[in-house]
C-alpha positions in Angstrom: 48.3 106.7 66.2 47.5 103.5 64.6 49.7 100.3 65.3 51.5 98.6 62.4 51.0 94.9 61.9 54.6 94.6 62.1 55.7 96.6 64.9 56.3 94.6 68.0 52.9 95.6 70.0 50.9 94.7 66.6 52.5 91.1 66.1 52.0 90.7 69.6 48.3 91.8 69.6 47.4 89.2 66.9 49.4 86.2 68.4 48.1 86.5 71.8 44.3 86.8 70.3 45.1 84.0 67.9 46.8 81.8 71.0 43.9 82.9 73.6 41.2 81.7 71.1 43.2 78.0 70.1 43.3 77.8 73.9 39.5 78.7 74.6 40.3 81.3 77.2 38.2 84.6 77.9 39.9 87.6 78.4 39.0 87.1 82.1 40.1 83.6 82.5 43.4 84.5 81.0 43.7 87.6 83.4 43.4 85.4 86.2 45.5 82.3 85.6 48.7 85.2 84.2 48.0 87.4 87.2 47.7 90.0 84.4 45.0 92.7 84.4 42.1 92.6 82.4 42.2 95.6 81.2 45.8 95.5 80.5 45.4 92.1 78.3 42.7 94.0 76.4 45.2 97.1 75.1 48.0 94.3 74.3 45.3 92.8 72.0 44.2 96.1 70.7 48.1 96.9 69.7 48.6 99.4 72.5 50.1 99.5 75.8 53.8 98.7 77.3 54.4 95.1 77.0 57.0 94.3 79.7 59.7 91.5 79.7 57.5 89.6 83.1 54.2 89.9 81.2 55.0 88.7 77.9 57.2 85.6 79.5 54.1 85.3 82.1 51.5 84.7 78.9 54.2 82.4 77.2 53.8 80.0 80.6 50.3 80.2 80.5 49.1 80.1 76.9 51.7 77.2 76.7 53.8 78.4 73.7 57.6 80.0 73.0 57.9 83.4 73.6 58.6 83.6 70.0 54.7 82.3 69.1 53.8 85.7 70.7 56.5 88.2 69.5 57.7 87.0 66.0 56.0 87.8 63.0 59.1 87.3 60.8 58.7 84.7 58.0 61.6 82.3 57.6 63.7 82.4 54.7 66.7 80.9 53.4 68.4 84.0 54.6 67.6 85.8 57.5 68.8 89.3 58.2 67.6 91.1 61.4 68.9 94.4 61.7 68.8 96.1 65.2 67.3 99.3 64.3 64.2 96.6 62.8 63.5 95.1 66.3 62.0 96.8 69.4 62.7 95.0 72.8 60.7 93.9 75.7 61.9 95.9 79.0 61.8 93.9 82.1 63.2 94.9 86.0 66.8 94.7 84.7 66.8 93.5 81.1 66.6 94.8 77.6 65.4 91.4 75.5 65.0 91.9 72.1 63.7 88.7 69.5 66.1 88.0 66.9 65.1 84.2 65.1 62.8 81.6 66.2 64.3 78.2 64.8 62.5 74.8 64.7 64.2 71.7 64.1 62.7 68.1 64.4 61.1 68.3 68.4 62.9 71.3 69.6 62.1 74.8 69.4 65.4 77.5 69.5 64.7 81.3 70.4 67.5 84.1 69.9 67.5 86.9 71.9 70.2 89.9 71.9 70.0 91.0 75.9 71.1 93.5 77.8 71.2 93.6 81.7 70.9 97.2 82.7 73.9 98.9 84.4 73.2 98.1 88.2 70.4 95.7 87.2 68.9 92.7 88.3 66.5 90.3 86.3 65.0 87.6 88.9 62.8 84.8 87.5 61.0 82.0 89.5 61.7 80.0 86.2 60.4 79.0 83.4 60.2 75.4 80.7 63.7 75.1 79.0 67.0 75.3 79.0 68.7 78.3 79.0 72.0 79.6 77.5 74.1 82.8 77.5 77.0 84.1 76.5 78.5 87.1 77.2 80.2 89.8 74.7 80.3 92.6 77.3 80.6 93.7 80.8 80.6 91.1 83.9 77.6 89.2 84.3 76.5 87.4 87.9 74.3 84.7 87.4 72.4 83.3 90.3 70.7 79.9 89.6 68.9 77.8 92.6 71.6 79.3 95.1 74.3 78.7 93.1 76.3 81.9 92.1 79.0 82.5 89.2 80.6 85.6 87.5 81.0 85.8 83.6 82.8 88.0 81.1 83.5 88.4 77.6 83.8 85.1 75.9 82.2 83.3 78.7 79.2 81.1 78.6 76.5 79.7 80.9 74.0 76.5 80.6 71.5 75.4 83.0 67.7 74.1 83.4 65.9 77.3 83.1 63.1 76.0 85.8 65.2 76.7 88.4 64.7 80.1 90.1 67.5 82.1 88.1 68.7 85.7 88.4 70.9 87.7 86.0 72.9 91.1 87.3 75.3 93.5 85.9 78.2 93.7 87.6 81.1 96.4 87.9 78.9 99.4 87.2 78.7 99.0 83.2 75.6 97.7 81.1 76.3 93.4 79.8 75.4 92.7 76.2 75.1 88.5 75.5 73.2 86.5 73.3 70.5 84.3 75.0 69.5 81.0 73.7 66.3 78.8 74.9 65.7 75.6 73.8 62.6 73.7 74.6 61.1 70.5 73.2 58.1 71.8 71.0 55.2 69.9 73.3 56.9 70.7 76.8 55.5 74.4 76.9 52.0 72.5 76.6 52.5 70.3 79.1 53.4 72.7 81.7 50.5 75.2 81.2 48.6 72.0 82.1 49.9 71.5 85.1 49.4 74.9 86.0 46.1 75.9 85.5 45.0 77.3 88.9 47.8 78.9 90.2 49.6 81.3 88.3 53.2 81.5 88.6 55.8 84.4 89.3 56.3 87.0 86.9 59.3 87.1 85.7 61.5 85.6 82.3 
C-alpha cells in the first residue's frame, strides 16, 4: 500500500530527507548521532514504518529543527481548521501526541499538540530546547520536573524550562487529555544540535 504525501509517515518522510540533506548528513551519520537504526531511518524516509513519539523528538534534537519542521505539512491560512479524525498521532511510552498548528511569530517558534497520557502511563524525557506548557482538560496529571513533583487537574496549568529532565503520568487510573504548548526561539534548536554532535542524547520528548 502506497503512502500518501499527506498522511503523517509521508510528510514525515519528505521533511526528514529534506532536513538530513540541508544538514549534510548520511543516512549513517544520522543513525549514529540519533541512536536510531539505520535501517529504521531508511523506512521513515521511504514513508513506511512506526514513527514513535522518542524517535521523532530524538531527530528534532539532532537535525536541529521543531518537531513541527518534521511532522507538519499543513499550509497556513488565514483560518486554520484541524479536525481530529485529519491527524494521526505519534505514540511514545505513555503518550498519545498528536500535531495540531505550528505558529511563527517574530524569533519564536509555537507548536500545538493535543496529548494524551495513557491510563497508568508514564512519558520520561531527559529534556529537550524550550519551554514547555500544559494544561489539563481531563483526568489528574503528575508532573515530575528535575525532582520536583506536582499534581494537576482540569483547569490547571504547568510551565517550566523543558531541558530539565521531565516526566508526565496519569494518575487515578483514567487516561489525561491537555493541550501542550512549546515555544522555542527559532535559532535555539540549531544551536543545541551543535553542541551535540558526538553524543546523542536520551530518547524521549
Amino acid at each position: 500500500m502506497s503512502v500518501s504525501e499527506g498522511s503523517v509517515r509521508g510528510v514525515l518522510a519528505a521533511n526528514l530527507k529534506r532536513v538530513r540533506a540541508q544538514r549534510g548528513l548520511s543516512l549513517s551519520e544520522l543513525s549514529r548521532r540519533a541512536g536510531v537504526g539505520k535501517a529504521t531511518l531508511s523506512q521513515l524516509e521511504s514513508g513506511g514504518g512506526n514513527p514513535t513519539l522518542e524517535t521523532v523528538f530524538g531527530l528534532s534534537r539532532i537535525l536541529g529543527v521543531p518537531i513541527s519542521d518534521l511532522v507538519d505539512g499543513r499550509p497556513s491560512s488565514e483560518l486554520t481548521v484541524v479536525r481530529a479524525a485529519d491527524v494521526e498521532a505519534f505514540s511514545g511510552e505513555g503518550v498519545d501526541l498528536r500535531p495540531l498548528r505550528r505558529i511563527e511569530s517574530g524569533d519564536s517558534v509555537f507548536e500545538v499538540y493535543d496529548q494524551q497520557v495513557r491510563a497508568g502511563g508514564t512519558q520520561d524525557s531527559g529534556g529537550h530546547v524550550g519551554t514547555e506548557h500544559t494544561i489539563v482538560q481531563a483526568g489528574r496529571l503528575g508532573v515530575r520536573v528535575n525532582g520536583c513533583e506536582t499534581e494537576l487537574g482540569p483547569g490547571d496549568y504547568v510551565g517550566f524550562d523543558a531541558s530539565l529532565p521531565h516526566a508526565y503520568t496519569a494518575l487515578g487510573g483514567e487516561p489525561v487529555r491537555s493541550v501542550l504548548l512549546l515555544h522555542q526561539r527559532a535559532e535555539q534548536p540549531l544551536h543545541l544540535a551543535q553542541r551535540r554532535q558526538v553524543a546523542a542524547p536520551r530518547p524521549g520528548h
